[in-house]
N, CA, C and O atoms as a GROMACS GRO file, in nm:
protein
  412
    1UNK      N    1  -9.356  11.135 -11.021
    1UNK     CA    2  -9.419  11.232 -10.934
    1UNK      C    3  -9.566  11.245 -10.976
    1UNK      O    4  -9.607  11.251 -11.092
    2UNK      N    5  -9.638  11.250 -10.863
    2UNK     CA    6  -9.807  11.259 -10.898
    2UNK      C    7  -9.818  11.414 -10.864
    2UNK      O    8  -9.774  11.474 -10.765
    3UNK      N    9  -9.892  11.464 -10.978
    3UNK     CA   10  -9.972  11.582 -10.965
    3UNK      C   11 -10.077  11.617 -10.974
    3UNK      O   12 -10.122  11.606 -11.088
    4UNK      N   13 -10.172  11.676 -10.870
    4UNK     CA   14 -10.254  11.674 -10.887
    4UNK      C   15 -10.313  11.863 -10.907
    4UNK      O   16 -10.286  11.946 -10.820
    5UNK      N   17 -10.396  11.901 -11.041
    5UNK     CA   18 -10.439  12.040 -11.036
    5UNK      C   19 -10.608  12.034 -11.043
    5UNK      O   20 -10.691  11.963 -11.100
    6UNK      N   21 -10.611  12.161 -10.942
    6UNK     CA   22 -10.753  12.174 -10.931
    6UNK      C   23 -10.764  12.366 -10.908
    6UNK      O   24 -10.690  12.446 -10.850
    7UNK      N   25 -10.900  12.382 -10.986
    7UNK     CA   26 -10.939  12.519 -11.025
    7UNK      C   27 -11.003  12.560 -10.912
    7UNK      O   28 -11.006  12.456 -10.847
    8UNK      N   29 -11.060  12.653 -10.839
    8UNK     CA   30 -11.186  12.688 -10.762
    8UNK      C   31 -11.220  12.864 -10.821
    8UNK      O   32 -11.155  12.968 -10.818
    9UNK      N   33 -11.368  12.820 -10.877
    9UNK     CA   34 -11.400  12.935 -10.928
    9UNK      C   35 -11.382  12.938 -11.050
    9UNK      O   36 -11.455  13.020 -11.105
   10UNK      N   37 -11.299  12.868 -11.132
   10UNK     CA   38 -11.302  12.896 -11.282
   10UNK      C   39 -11.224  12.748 -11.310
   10UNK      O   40 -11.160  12.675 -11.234
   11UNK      N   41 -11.254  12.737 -11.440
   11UNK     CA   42 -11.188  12.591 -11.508
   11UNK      C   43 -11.034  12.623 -11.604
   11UNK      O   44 -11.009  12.697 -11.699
   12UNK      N   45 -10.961  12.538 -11.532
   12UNK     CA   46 -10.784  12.528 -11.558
   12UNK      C   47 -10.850  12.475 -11.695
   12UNK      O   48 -10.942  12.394 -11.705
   13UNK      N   49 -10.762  12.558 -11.827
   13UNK     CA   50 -10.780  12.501 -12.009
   13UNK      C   51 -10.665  12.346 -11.972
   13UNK      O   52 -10.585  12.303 -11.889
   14UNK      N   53 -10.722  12.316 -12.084
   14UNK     CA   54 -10.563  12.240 -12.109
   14UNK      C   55 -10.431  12.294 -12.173
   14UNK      O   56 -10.330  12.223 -12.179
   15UNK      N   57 -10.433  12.370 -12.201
   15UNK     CA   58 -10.298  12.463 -12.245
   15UNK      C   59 -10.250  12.517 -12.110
   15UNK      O   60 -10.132  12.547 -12.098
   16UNK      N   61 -10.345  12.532 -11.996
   16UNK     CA   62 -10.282  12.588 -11.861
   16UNK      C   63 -10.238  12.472 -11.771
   16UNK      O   64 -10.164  12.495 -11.676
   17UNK      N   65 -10.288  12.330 -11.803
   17UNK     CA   66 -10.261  12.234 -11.734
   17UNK      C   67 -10.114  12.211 -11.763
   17UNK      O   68 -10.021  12.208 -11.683
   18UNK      N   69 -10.114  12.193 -11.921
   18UNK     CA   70  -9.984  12.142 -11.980
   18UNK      C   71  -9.879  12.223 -11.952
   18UNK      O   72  -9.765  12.181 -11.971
   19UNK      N   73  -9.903  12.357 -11.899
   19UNK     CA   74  -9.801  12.464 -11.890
   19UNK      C   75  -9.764  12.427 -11.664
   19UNK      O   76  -9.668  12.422 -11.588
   20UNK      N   77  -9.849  12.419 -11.661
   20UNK     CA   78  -9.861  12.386 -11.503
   20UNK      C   79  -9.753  12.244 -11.477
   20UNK      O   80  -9.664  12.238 -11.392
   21UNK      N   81  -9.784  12.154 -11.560
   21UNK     CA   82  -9.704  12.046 -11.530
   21UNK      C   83  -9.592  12.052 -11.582
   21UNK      O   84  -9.510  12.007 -11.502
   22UNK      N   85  -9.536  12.092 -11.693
   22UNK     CA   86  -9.369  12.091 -11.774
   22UNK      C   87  -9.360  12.216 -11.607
   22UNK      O   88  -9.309  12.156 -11.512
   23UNK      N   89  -9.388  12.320 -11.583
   23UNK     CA   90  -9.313  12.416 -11.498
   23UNK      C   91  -9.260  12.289 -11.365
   23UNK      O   92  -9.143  12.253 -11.347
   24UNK      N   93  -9.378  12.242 -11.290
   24UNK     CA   94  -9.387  12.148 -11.204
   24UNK      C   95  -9.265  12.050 -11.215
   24UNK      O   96  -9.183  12.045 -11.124
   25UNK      N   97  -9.251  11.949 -11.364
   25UNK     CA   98  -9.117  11.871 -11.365
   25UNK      C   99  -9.038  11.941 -11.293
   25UNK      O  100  -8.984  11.896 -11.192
   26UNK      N  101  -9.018  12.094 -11.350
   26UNK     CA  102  -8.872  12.136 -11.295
   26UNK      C  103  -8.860  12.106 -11.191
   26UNK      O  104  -8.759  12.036 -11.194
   27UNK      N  105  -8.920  12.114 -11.019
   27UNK     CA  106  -8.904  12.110 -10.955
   27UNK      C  107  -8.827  11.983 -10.919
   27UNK      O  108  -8.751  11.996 -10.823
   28UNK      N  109  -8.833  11.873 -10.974
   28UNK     CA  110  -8.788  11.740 -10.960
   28UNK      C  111  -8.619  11.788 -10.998
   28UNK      O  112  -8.546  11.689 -10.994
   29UNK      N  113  -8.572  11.870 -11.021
   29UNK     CA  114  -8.447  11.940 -11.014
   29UNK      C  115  -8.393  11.915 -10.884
   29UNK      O  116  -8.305  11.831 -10.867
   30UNK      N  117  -8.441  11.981 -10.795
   30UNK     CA  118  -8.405  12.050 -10.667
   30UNK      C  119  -8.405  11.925 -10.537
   30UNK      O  120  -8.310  11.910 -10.460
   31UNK      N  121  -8.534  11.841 -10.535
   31UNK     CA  122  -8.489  11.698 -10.412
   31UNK      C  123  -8.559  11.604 -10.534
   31UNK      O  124  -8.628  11.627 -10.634
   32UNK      N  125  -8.522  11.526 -10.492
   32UNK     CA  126  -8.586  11.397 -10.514
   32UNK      C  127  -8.580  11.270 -10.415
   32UNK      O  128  -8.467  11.235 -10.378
   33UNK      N  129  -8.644  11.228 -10.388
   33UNK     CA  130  -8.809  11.190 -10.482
   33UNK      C  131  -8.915  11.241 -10.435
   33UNK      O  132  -8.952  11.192 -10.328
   34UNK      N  133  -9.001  11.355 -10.494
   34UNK     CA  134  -9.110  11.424 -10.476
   34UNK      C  135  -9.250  11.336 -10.492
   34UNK      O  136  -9.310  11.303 -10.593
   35UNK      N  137  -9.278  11.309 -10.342
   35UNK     CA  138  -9.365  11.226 -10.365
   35UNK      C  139  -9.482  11.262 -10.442
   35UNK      O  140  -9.504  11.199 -10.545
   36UNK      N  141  -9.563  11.358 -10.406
   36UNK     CA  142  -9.654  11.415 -10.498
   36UNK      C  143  -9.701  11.569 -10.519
   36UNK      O  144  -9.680  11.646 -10.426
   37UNK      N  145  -9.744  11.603 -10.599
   37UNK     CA  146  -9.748  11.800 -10.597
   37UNK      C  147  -9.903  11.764 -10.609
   37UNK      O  148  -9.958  11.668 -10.663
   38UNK      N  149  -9.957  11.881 -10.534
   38UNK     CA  150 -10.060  11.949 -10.544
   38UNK      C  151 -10.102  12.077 -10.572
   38UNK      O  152 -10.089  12.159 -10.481
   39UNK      N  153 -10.167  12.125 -10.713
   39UNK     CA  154 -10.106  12.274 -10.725
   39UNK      C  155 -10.330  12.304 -10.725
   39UNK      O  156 -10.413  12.229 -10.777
   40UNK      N  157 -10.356  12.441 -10.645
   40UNK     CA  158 -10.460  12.466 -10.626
   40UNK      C  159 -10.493  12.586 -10.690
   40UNK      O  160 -10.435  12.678 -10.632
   41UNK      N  161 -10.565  12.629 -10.789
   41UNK     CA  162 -10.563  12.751 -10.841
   41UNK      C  163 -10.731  12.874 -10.794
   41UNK      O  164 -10.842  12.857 -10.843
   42UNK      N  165 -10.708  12.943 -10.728
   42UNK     CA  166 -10.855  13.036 -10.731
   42UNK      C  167 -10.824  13.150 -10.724
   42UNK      O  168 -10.737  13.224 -10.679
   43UNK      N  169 -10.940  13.151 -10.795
   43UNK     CA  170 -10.968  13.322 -10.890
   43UNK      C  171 -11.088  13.383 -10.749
   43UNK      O  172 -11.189  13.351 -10.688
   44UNK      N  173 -11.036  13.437 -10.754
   44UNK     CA  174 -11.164  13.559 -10.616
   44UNK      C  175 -11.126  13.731 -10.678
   44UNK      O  176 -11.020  13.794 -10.666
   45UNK      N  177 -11.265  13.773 -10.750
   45UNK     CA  178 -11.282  13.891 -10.753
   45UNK      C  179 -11.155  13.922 -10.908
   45UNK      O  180 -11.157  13.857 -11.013
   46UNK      N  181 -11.094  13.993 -10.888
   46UNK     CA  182 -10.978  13.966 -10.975
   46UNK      C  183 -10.829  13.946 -10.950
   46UNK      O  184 -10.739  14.010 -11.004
   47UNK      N  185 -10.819  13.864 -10.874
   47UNK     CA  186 -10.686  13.822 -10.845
   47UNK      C  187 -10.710  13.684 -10.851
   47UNK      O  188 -10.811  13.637 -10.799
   48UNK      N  189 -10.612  13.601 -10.922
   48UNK     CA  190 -10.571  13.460 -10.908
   48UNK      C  191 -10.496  13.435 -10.762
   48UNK      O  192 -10.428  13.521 -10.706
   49UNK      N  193 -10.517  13.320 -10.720
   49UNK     CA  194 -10.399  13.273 -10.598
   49UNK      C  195 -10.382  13.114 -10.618
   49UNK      O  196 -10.476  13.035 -10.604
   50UNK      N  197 -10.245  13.073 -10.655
   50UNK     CA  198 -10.168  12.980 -10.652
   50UNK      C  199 -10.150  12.926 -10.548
   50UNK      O  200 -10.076  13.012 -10.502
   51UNK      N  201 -10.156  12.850 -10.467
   51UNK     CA  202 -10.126  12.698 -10.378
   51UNK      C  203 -10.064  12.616 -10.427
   51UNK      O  204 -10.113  12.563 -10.527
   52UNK      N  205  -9.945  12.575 -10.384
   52UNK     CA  206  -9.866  12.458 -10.402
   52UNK      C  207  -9.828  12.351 -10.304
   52UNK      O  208  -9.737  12.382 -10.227
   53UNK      N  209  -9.882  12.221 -10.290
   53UNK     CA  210  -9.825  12.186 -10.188
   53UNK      C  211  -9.730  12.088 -10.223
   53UNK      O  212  -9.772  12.010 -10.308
   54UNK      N  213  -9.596  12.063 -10.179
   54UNK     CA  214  -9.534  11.911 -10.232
   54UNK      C  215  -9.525  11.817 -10.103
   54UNK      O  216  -9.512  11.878  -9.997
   55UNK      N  217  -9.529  11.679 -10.096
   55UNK     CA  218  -9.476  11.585 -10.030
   55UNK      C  219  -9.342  11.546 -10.052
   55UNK      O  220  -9.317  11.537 -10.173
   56UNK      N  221  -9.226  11.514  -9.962
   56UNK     CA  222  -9.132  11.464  -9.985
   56UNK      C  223  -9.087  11.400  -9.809
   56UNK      O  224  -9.103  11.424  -9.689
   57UNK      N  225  -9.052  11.350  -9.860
   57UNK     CA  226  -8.988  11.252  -9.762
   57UNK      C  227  -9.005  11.325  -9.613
   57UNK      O  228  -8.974  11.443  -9.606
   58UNK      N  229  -9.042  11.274  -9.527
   58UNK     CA  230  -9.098  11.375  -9.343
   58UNK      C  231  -9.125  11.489  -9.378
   58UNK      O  232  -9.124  11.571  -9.286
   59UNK      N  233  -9.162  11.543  -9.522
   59UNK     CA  234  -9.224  11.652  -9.483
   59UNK      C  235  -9.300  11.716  -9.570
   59UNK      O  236  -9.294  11.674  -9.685
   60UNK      N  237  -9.380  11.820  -9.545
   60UNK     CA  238  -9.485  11.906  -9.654
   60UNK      C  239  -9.487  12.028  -9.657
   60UNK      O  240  -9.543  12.103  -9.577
   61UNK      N  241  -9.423  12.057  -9.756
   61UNK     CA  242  -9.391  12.197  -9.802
   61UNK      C  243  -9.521  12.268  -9.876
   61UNK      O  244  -9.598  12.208  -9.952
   62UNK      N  245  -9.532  12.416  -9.838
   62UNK     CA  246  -9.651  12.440  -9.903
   62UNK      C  247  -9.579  12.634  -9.957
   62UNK      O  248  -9.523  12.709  -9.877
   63UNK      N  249  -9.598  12.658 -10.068
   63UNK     CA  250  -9.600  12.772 -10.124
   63UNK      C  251  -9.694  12.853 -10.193
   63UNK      O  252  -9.744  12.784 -10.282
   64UNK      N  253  -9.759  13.013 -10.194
   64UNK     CA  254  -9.857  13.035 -10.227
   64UNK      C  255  -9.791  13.215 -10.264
   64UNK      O  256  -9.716  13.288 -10.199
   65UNK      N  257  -9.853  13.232 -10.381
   65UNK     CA  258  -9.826  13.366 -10.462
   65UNK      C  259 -10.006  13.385 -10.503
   65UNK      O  260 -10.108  13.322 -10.527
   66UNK      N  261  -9.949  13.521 -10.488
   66UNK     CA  262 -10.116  13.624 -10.551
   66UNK      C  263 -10.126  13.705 -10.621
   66UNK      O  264 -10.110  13.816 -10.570
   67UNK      N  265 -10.153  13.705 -10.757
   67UNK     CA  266 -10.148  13.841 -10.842
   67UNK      C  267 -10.283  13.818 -10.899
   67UNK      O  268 -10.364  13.727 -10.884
   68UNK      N  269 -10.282  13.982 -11.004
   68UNK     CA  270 -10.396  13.967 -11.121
   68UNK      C  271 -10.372  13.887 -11.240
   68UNK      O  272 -10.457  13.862 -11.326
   69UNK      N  273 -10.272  13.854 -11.240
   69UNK     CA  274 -10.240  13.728 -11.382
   69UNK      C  275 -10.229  13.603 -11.361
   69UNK      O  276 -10.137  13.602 -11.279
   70UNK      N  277 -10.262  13.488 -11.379
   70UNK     CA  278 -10.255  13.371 -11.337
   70UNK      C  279 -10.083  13.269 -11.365
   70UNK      O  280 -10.029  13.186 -11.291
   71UNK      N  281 -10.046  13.320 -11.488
   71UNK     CA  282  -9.848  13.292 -11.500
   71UNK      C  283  -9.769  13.358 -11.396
   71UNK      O  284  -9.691  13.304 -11.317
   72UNK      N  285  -9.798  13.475 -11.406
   72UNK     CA  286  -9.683  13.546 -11.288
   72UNK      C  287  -9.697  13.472 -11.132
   72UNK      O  288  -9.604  13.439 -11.058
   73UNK      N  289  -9.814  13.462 -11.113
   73UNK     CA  290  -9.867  13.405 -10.999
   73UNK      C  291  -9.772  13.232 -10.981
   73UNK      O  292  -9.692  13.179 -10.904
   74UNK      N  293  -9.857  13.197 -11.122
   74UNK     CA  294  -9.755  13.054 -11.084
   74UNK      C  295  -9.632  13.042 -11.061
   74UNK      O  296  -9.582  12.950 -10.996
   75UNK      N  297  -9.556  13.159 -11.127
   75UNK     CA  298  -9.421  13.131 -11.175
   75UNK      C  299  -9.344  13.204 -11.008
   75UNK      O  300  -9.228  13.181 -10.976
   76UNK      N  301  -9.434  13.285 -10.930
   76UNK     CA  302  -9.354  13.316 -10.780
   76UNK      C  303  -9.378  13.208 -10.707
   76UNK      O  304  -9.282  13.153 -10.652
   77UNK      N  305  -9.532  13.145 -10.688
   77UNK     CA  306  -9.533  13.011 -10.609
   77UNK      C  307  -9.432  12.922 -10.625
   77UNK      O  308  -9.372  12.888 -10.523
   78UNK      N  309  -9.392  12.869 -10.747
   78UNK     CA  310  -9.241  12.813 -10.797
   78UNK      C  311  -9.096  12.867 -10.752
   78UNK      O  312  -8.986  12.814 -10.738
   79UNK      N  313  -9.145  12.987 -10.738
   79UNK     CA  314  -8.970  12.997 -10.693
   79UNK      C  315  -8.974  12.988 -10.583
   79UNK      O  316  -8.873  12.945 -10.528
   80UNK      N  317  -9.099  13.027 -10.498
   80UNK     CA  318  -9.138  12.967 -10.325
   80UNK      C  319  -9.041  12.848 -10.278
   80UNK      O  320  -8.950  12.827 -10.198
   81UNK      N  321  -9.128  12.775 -10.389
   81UNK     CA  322  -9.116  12.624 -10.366
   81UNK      C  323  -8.982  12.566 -10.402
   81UNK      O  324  -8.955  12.452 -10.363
   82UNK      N  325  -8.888  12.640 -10.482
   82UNK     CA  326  -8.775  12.561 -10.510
   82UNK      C  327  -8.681  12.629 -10.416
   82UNK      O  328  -8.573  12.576 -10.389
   83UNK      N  329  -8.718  12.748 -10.363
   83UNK     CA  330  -8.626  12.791 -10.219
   83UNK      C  331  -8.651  12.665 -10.101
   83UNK      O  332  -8.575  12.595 -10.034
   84UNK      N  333  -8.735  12.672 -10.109
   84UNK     CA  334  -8.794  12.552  -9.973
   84UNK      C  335  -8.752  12.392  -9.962
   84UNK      O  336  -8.734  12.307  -9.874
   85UNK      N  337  -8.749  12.406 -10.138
   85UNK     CA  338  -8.696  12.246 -10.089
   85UNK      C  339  -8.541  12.237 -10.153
   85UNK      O  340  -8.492  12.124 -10.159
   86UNK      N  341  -8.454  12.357 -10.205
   86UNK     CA  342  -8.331  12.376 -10.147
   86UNK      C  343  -8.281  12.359 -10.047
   86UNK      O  344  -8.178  12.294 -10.031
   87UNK      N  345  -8.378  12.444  -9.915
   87UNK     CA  346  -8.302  12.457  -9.784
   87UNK      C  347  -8.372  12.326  -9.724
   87UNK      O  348  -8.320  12.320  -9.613
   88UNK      N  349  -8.421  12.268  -9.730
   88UNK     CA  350  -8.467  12.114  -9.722
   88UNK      C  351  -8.335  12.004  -9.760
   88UNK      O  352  -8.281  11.922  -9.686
   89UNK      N  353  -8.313  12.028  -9.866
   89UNK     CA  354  -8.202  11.952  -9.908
   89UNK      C  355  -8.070  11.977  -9.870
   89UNK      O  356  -7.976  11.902  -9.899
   90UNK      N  357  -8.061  12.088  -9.802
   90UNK     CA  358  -7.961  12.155  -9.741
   90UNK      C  359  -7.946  12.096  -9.627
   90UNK      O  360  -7.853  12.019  -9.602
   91UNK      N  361  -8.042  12.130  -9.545
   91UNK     CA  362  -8.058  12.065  -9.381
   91UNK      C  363  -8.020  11.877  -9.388
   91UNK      O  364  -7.952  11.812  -9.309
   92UNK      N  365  -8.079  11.838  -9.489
   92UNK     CA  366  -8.037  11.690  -9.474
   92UNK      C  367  -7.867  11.647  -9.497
   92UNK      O  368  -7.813  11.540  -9.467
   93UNK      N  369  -7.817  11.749  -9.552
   93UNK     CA  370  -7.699  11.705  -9.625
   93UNK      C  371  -7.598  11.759  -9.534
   93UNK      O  372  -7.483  11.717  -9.542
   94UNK      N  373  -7.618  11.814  -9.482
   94UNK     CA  374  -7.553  11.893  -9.318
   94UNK      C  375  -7.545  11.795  -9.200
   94UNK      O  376  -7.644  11.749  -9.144
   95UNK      N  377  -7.411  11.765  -9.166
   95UNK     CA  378  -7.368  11.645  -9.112
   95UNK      C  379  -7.415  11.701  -9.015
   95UNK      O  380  -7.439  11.822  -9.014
   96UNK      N  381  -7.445  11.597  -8.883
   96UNK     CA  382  -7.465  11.672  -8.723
   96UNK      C  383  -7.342  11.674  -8.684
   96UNK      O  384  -7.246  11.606  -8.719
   97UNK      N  385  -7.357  11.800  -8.570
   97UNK     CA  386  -7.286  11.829  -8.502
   97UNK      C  387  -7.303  11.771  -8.331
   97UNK      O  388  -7.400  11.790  -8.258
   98UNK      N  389  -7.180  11.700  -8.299
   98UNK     CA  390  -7.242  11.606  -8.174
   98UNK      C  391  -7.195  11.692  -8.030
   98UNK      O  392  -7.093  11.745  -7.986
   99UNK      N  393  -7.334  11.669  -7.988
   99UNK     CA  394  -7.321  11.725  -7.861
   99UNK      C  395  -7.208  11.723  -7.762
   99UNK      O  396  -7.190  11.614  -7.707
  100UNK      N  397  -7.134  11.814  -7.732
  100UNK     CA  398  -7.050  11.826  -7.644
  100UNK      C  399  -7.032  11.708  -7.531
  100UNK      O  400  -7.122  11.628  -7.556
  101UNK      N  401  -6.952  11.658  -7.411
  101UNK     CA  402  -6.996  11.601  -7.342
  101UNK      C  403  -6.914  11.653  -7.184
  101UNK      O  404  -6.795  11.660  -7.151
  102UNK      N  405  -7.059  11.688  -7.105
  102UNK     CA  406  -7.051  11.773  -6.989
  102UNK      C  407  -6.949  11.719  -6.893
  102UNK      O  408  -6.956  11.597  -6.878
  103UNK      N  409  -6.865  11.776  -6.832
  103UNK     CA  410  -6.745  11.666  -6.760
  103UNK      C  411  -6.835  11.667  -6.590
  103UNK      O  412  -6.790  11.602  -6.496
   0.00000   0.00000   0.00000
């Protein structure tokens, strides 16, 4: 899985990167194969806001949390995102149901 993190307004440490990406693996829990994450971080005034976007297979999921702390923030965008591509993985695994046929 490719990830890509980017700051606006202030510079991601590397202790926040490394914490950004082990959280991120997890997600590779929930579908696979995650084509790539994009996680966007900006600080405005004093609130952080988290952006997440993932690629996976037909589709692009996007999750976004806002607080004054920059962990709490990440850690709701994450649970966004692992609801979303639950019910993602849900919908695929859900046999169709075939249309009736009109007499």
């Amino acid at each position: 899985m490719k990830t890509e993190i980017r700051g606006k307004h202030f510079e991601v440490s590397r202790r926040l990167r490394e914490y950004i990406e082990k959280e991120t693996e997890k997600l590779s829990q929930f579908y696979e194969p995650i084509l790539d994450t994009r996680i966007t971080l900006e600080r405005e005034n004093r609130m952080y806001r988290v952006e997440i976007v993932v690629h996976v297979h037909n589709h692009i999921l996007k999750a976004t949390d806002e607080q004054d702390v920059v962990h709490p923030a990440l850690g709701g965008a994450i649970d966004k995102m692992v609801r979303q591509l639950k019910r993602v993985k849900e919908r695929q695994r859900r046999p169709r149901v075939p249309t009736p046929v009109r007499d």
